[in-house]
N, C-alpha and C positions, 0 to 999 in steps of 0.2 A: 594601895592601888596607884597613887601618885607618881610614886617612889620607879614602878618598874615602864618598861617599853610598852608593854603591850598587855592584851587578857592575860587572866591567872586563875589556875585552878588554886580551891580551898586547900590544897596541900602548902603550894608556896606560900600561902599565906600564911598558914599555921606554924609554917617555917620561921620568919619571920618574926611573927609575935612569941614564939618560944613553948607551943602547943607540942604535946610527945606525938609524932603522928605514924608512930608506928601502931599505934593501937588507934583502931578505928572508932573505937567509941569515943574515942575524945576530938574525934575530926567531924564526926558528925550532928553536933551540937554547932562549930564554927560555919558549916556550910548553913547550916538553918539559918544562924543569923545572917551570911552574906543573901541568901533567896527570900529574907525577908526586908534587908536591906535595897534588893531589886524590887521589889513590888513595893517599897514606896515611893520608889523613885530614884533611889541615892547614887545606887550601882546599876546598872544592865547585865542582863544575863545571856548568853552566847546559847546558841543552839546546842553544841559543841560542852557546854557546862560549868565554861569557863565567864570568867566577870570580868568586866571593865568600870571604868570610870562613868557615869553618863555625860553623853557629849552635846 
């Protein structure tokens, strides 16, 4: 999250980290952790569905 300019969907991420995200079952496991990573606080979450850093 650091690393980029701005919000990011759990796709670039999974990009990224080296997730296959051509198959959605395997991208829908990393978005749980980023929306559960926003609800403790770590990340914020974009209306939109994208994540940032919290500021």
């Amino acid at each position: 999250m650091r690393q980029t300019a701005g919000p990011v969907r759990a796709r670039q991420v999974g990009e990224v980290l080296g997730v296959d995200i051509s198959v959605r079952g395997k991208l829908e496991p990393l978005r749980g952790k980023l929306v559960r990573l926003a609800d403790r606080g770590w990340l914020r979450k974009l209306p939109d569905g994208r994540f940032t850093t919290r500021l």
